[in-house]
Structure formats: C-alpha cells, structure tokens
N, C-alpha and C positions, 0 to 999 in steps of 0.2 A: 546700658541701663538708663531709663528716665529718668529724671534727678528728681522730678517732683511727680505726685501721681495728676493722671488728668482729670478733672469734673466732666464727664461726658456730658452728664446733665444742663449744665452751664452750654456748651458745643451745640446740645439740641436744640436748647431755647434759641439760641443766637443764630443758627442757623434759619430756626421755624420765624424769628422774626424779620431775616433778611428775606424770607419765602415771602412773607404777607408784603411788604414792601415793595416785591419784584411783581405779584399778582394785582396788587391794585394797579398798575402802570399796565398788564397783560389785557386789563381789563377794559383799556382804554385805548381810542387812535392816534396810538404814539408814533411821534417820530424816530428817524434811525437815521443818524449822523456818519460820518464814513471816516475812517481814522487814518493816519499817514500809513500805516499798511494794507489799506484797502480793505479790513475788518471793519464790523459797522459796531455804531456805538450809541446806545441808546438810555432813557432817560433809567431806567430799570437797574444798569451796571452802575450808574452813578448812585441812587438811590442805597442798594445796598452795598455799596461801599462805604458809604457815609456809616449806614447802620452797623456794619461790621467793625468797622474803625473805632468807633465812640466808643463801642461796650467793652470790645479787646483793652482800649486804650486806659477804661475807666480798671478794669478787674483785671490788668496785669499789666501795668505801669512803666514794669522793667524792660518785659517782652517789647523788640522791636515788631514791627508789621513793613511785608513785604506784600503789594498787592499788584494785579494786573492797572488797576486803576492810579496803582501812585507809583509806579514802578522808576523814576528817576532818582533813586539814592543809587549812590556810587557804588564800587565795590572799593574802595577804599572806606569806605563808613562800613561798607555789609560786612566785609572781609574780620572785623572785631567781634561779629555775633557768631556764639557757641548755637543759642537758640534764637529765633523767631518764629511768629505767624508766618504761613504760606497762604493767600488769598485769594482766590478767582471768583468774586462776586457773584457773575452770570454766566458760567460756563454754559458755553452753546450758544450765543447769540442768535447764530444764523437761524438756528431752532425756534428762538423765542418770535425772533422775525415772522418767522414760516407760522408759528403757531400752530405746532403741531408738538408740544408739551414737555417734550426733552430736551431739558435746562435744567441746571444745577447751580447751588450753590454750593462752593469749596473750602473749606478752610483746614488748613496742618497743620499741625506743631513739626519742625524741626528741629533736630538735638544735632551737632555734629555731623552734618550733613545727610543726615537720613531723617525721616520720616516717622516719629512714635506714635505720636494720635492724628485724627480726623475725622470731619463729617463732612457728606458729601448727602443733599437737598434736594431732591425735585418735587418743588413743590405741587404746581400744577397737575400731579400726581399722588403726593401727599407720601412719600416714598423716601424714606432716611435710611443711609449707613453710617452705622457709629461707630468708631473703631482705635485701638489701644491695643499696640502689637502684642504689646507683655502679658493682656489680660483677654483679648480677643477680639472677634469683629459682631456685630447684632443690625441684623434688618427690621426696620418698624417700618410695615405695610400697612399702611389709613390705619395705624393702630394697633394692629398685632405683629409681634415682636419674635422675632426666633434667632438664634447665636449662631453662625456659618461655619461651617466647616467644610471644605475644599474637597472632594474625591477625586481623586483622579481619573481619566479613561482609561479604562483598560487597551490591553492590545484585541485590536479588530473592531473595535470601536468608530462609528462616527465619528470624526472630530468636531468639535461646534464653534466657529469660528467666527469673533464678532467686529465688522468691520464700521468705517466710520460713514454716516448717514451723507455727510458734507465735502469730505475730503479724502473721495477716493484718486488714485495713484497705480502708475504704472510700476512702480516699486512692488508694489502691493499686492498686482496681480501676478508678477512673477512667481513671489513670493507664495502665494496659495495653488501654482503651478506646480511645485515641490511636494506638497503636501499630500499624503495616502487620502483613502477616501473620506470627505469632507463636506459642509454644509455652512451656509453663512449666513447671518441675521446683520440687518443692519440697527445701530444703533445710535444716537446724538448725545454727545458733550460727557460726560466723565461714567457717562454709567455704561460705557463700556467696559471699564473697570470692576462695575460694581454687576456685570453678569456672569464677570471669570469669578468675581467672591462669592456669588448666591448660587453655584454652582448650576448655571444658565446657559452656560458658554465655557471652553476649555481652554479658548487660545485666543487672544488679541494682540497681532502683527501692528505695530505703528512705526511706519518708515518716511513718513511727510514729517516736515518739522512742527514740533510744539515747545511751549515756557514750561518753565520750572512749575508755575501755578495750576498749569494745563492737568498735572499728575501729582503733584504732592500729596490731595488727600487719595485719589486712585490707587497710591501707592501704599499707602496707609492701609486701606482698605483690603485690600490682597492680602499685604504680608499679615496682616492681622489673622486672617481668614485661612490661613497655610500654602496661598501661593507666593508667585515671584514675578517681581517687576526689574529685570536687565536691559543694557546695553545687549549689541549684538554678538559681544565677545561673552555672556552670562555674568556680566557684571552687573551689582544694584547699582541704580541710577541712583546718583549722588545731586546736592543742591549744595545754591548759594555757590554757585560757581562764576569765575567772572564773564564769562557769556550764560545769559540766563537761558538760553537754548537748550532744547535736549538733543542730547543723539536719537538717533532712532534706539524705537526697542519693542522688549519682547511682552505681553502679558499671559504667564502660563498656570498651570493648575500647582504643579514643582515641578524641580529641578529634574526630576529623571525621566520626566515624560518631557521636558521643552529638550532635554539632551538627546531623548528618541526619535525625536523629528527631524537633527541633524542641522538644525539652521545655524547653530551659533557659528560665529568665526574662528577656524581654525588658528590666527593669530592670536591667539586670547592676551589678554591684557594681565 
C-alpha cells in the first residue's frame, strides 16, 4: 500500500521544469564531459539535477533522494530508508548527445523496495507518463491526455519487440533468436518502458547492465499500466539494494504472455 497518496500534478510540474532546463542547454553547443565509466556527462544532467533536488528537497523534507548524479551515499545510510526519490535527471544521454530527441527525465517514489509512482519526461518531444500503481498510468501527448491500459497479444500475433537505440548486445540477439514470429523498433532512454505501457510494443528483453535509476520510473509506469517488470526468474525488480545494478530483465504486456514465451529461468527464485 502507499502510505501517502501521490500529487501527480506536483511530478508533472517538476518534471516539465527539469524538461525546460535540459532544452535550454539542447539548444545550445554544449559540451560533453566523459565519466569514470566511459558515459558522457553533460551540462543538461547537472542542470536538472540541481532542479530536481531543490523542489524534492523543498516539498518533501523527509523524503531522502537517491540520484544518478549524487549517487555516493552509502548503503549503510540508504539501507534505513522505507522510502525515497529514485532520480535519473537525463536519461539517454548518449541520445541528447546524438540529438536525435529520446531523453527523458525520471523520477519514482519508492516504498519498500518497489516502485508506487513516477514520471517519466521527454521533453524535446513534449511527451509525459504519469503513473500511480494503485490508481493507474496516463500519457499526455503535447497535451492530450488518455489513461493506458495494457492488452495483451493474443496467440498468432506479431510480437513487437522494443530494443535499445544505444546498447545492443549479443545477449540480446540470442535472446530474440527464441522468440515466434516477431518485429523490432528501436527506441532511446526509459521510453522503452513507456511503449510496452502505451501498448506500442509487447516485450522489452534488457540483458546488458543498467542502475536502479535507469528503471524505477519504467517500472512504475508498466506496473501502473497492467504490465510487468522481472528479473529473469519472473521476479519484480526490487531497489535500494546494496549494488545499485540491476540484473538483467524482462519488460512484458503480463505475466501469462511473458510465461508463454518461455524465457524465464527455470531456476525460479
């Protein structure tokens, strides 16, 4: 259960303000700095981080924040929080780099290790998912607004299968080697997520490593929406763990169609 209800409203604004903050910098010939893992890192993730942080920090005091950008707290500090922010300023960098408009901004609530709200931002697109598991998921497209709900493929179906624009993998291709007849879109930074929620896409395989940040509102966004975000055993991905890594996982429409596909691990967890 959430303990407290979310202001989605408050998520959009904050969101829409870290967008204008990342777009004035998109707008201009910024540089792009290179980070000890060889990710590039530019003035845009700093920018809305600051903006993300101040407003979080001002309208929910108590709430810790966990971000890409601040991510040196311990887990001996983190290991005490029931809840915090989950933050990924500029999801997709490499995107923003490229300029070619798929970038997001991230932000979750997590309760207990799971995921209850989020928004997920592309602004350059002008393109929000708002989402509140208990109460549901809503897409606002430059402005109009529709509530998602998840259908699943039936059998004999295309499967629509959305891969990653930046970080394809030999994992990956095995992986879609398995698979009945099928079709693939590529797509950059968290709205891979948000094509299995707008029912765009029916399956998103990610087996390269990603952060906690990288999916918290993704994850948000799905389950809101009536899908499901696993581990490869069909387990939800859990956070706030002490390696902030994910395992690889699954993104499906549900559970009985990602079961009909056969991938999970028979080991289950």
């Amino acid at each position: 259960m959430i303990q407290h209800p979310i202001d989605l409203e408050l998520l959009s604004e904050l969101a829409k303000a870290a967008g204008k903050g990342i777009m004035e910098i998109y707008a201009t010939d910024f540089s792009v700095d290179i980070k000890s893992d060889n990710s590039p890192l530019t003035q845009a993730d700093t920018r809305s981080h600051e903006i993300i942080s101040a407003k979080l920090q001002k309208e929910f005091p108590t709430i810790p924040i966990l971000s890409e950008e601040g991510k040196t707290i311990s887990f001996e500090e983190r290991k005490k929080w029931s809840k915090f922010w989950l933050v990924d300023p500029l999801d997709g960098t490499k995107e923003f780099v490229k300029k070619n408009d798929e970038f997001t901004v991230n932000i979750a609530l997590i309760e207990n290790h799971i995921p209850v709200a989020g928004v997920i931002y592309a602004p350059a697109l002008d393109l929000m998912y708002l989402a509140e598991v208990e109460t549901g998921c809503w897409e606002i497209d430059q402005g109009k607004q529709r509530k998602l709900e998840i259908i699943p493929p039936v059998d004999g179906d295309v499967i629509r299968v959305v891969q990653s624009r930046s970080h394809p993998s030999k994992a990956l291709a095995e992986c879609l080697n398995t698979l009945p007849a099928h079709e693939t879109v590529s797509r950059g930074s968290s709205l891979k997520f948000c094509l299995v929620a707008s029912g765009k896409a029916d399956f998103y395989p990610r087996l390269g490593p990603t952060w906690e940040w990288d999916t918290g509102a993704g994850q948000a966004v799905v389950t809101a929406a009536g899908g499901i975000v696993t581990n490869i055993h069909g387990v939800p991905l859990g956070y706030n763990k002490p390696n902030l890594l994910n395992e690889p996982f699954f993104v499906g429409a549900d559970r009985d169609f990602m079961e009909g596909l056969s991938l999970f691990s028979p080991n289950a967890l």
